[in-house]
C-alpha positions in Angstrom: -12.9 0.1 -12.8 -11.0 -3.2 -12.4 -7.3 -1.6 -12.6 -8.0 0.9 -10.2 -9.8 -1.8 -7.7 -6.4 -3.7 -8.6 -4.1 -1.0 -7.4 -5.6 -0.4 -4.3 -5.7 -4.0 -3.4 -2.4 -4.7 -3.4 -1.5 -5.6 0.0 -4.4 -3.9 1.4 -8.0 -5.7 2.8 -11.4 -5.2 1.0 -12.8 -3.4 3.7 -10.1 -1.2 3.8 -10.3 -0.4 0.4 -13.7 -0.1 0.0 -14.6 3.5 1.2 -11.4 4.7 -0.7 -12.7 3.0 -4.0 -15.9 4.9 -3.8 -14.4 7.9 -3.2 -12.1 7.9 -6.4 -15.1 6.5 -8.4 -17.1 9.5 -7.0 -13.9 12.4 -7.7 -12.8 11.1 -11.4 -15.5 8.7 -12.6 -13.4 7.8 -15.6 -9.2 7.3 -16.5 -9.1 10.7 -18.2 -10.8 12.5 -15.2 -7.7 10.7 -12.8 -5.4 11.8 -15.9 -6.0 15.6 -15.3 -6.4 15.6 -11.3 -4.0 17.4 -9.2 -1.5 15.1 -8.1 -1.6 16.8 -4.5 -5.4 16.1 -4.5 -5.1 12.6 -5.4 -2.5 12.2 -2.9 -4.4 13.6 -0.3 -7.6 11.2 -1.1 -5.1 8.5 -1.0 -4.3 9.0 2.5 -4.4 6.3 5.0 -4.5 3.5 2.7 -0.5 3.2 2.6 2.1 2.1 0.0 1.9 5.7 -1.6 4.1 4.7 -4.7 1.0 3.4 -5.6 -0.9 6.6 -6.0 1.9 8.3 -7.7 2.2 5.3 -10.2 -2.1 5.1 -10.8 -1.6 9.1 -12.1 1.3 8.3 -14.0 -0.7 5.5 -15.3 -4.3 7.2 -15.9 -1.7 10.1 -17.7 -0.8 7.5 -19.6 -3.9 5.8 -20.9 -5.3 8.7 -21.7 -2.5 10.5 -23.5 -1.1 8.0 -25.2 -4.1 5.2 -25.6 -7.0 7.7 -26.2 -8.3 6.5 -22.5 -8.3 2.5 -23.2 -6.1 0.0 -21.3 -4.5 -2.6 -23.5 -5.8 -6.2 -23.0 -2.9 -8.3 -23.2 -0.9 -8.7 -20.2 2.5 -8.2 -22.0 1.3 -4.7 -22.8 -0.4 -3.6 -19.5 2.9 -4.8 -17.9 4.0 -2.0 -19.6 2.2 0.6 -17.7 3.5 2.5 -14.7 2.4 0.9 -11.4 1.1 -2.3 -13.3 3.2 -6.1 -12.4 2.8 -9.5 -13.3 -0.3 -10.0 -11.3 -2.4 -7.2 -11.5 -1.4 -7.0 -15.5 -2.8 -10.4 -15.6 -5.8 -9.5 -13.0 -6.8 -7.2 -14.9 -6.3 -9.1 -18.6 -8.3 -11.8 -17.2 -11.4 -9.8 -15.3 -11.6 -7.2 -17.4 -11.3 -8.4 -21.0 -11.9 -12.0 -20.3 -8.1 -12.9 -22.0 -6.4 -16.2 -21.1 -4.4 -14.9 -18.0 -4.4 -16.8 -14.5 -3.7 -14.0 -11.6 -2.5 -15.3 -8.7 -3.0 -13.6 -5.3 -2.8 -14.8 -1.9 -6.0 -16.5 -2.1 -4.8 -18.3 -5.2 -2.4 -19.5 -3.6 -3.8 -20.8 -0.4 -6.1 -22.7 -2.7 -3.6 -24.6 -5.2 -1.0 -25.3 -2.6 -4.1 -27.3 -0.4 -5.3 -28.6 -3.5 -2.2 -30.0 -5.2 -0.3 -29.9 -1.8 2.6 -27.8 -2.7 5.6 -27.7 -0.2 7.3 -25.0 -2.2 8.1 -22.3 0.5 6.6 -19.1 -0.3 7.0 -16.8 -1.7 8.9 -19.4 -4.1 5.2 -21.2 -4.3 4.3 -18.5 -6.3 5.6 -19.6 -9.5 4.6 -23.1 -9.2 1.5 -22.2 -8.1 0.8 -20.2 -11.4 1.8 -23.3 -13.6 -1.0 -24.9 -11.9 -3.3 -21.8 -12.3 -2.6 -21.9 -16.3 -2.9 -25.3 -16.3 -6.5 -25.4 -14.8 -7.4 -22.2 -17.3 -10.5 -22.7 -19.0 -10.7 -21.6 -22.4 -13.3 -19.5 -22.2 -14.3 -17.1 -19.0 -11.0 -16.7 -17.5 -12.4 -13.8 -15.5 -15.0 -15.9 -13.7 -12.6 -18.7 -13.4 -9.8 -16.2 -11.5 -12.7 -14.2 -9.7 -14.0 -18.0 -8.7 -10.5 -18.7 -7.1 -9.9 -15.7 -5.4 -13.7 -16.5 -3.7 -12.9 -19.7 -2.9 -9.9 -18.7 -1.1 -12.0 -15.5 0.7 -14.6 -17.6 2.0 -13.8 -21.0 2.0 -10.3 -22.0 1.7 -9.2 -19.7 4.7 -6.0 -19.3 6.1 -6.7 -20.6 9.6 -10.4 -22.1 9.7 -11.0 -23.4 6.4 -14.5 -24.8 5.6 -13.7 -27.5 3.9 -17.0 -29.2 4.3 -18.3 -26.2 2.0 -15.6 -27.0 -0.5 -16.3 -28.2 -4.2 -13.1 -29.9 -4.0 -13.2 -31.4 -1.0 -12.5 -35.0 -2.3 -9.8 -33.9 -4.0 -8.1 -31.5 -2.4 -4.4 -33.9 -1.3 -3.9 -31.5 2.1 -7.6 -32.2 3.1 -7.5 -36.1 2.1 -4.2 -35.5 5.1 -5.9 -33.6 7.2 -3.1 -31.0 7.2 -4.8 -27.9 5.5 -3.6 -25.3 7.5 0.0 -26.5 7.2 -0.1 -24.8 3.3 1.1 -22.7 1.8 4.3 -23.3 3.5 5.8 -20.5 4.7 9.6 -19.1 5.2 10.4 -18.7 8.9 9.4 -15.3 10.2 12.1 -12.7 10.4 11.9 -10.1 13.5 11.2 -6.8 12.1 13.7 -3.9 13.0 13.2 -1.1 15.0 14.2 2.5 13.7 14.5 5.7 15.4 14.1 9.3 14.3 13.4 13.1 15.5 10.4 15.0 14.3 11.1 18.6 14.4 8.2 20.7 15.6 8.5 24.4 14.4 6.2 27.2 14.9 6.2 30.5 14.0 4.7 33.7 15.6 1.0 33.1 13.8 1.0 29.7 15.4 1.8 27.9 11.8 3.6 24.6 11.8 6.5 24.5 9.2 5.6 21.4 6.8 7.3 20.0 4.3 7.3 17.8 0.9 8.9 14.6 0.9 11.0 13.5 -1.5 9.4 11.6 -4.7 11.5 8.5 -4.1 11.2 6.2 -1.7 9.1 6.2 1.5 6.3 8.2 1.7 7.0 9.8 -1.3 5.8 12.8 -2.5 3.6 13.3 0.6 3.7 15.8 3.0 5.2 15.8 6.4 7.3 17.0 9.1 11.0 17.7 9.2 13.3 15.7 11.1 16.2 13.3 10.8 16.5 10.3 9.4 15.4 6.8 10.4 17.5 4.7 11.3 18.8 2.2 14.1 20.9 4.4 16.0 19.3 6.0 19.1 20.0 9.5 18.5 19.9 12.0 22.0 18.2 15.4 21.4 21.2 17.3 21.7 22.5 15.2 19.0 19.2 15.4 16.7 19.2 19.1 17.3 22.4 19.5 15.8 20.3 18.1 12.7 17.4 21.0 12.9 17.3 23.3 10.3 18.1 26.3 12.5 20.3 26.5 15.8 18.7 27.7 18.7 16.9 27.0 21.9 15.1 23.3 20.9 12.8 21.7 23.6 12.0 18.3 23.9 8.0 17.2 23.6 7.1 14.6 26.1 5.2 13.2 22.6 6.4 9.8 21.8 5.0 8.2 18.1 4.9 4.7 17.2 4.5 3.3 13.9 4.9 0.2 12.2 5.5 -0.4 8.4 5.4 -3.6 6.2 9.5 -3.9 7.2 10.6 -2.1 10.7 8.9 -0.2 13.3 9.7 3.3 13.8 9.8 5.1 17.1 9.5 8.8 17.0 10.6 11.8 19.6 10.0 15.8 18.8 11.7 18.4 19.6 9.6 22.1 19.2 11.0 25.1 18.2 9.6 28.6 18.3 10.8 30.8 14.8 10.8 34.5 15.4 11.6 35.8 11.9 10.2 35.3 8.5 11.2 31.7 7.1 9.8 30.6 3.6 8.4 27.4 3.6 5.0 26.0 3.5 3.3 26.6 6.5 -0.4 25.4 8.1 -2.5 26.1 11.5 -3.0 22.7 13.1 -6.6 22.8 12.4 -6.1 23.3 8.8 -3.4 20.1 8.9 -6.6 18.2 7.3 -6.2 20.3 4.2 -3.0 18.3 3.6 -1.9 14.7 2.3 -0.5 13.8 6.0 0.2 9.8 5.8 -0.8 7.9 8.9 2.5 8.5 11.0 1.8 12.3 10.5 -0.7 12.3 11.8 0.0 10.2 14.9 2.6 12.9 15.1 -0.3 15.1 14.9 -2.6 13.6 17.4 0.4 13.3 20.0 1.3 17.3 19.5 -2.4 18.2 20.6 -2.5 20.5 23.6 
């Protein structure tokens, strides 16, 4: 299933993806089996791959397809565009691989490739666009599946990012950054900018049957839609615990865990401190025993939280 392969891709290695690919294969073999999955289930299979607006997007997608398109993807790109989840790229990864239609994807590989070939300065991710003129231009006009699966090889195998083979390369002879010896100067790249650090609380609160208080996050934004623990914000301001207590969904007698969590996401790094409560009266909310915590759709930092709250 190209599209699905697609999605999880995005921004994510092969081998990562790999075991989680088989695993959706295996659970809904087919767009309209995705379409009627519980959305809690697929998040929960999603887990640990990141980027969850992508699994909410795939099931609005597969609803999609299969409610509105009798369970077949549109070929043209212009169309797929149209589909939740779906940009320019993978609309026109999928356009190309799976129906064979006149569409140049370009990845990271893509790019790697082109800018040594043609010796593009255009800073990334600027490059982009020029490097998809040049993609289009190169289109054959038949096979454009093998031609963009051929590229993306290329780059994967040959044409890597800091030990190219270039003796191995079919364009070897033509490519203008190996004729100057300055392959692994492209693609050219912005400066790098120093990721932020954020800070937040995690609030830890049991009840008398030893159940942790959980909670949904909301749909927007990050980690939406997935389940973890209450706390405060994230953000750059160091917060003390008598301050985050303040926060907590109840007053009362808060103690700080010696559990410290550190996580890192595409834009900041987040450092986490808890603070553990222990509820003596009835409180609705959704509840779980730490060993049933696997039952859940706990993103990675969860459960780092969870690993660092074990006795």
């Amino acid at each position: 299933m190209v599209w699905l392969a697609e999605i999880m891709l995005q921004q994510t290695t092969c081998a990562a993806v790999i075991p989680y690919f088989e695993n959706f294969t295996r659970k809904w073999p087919t767009v309209k089996a995705l379409a009627k999955a519980d959305t809690d289930e697929v998040m929960h299979a999603w887990a640990g791959l990141g980027y969850y607006a992508r699994a909410r997007n795939m099931v609005k997608c597969a609803k999609d397809v299969a409610e509105q398109r009798q369970g077949q993807f549109p070929r043209a790109e212009e169309d797929l565009i149209e589909l939740p989840g779906i940009g320019p790229y993978t609309a026109a990864a999928i356009a190309a691989i799976a129906f064979n239609g006149p569409s140049a994807p370009v990845d990271g590989n893509v790019i790697r490739v082109l800018t040594r070939l043609y010796a593009i300065s255009d800073v990334m991710p600027a490059n982009k666009a020029v490097v998809g003129e040049f993609a289009k231009a190169m289109l054959p006009k038949e096979h454009s599946g093998d031609f963009a699966e051929a590229l993306m090889d290329l780059g994967a195998t040959v044409c890597k990012p800091k030990n190219p083979k270039c003796k191995d390369c079919p364009w070897e002879a033509d490519c203008m950054a190996c004729i100057q010896d300055e392959a692994t100067t492209y693609p050219k790249k912005a400066p790098k900018v120093e990721k932020p650090t954020r800070h937040g609380w995690v609030f830890w609160i049991e009840n008398t049957e030893g159940r942790v208080l959980l909670e949904r996050r909301p749909e927007k934004g990050l980690l939406g839609g997935m389940i973890g623990f209450p706390g405060t914000l994230w953000q750059d301001q160091v917060l003390s615990a008598e301050q985050a207590a303040r926060q907590a969904p109840e007053l009362g007698d808060w103690k700080r865990s010696e559990a410290q969590i550190s996580h890192t996401f595409t834009h900041f790094h987040l450092r986490l401190n808890v603070l553990v409560f222990h509820l003596d009266k009835d409180w609705d909310g959704l509840w779980s025993r730490p060993s049933d915590f696997g039952t859940h759709a706990l993103p990675s930092v969860m459960q780092k939280i969870v690993e660092a709250m074990k006795p």
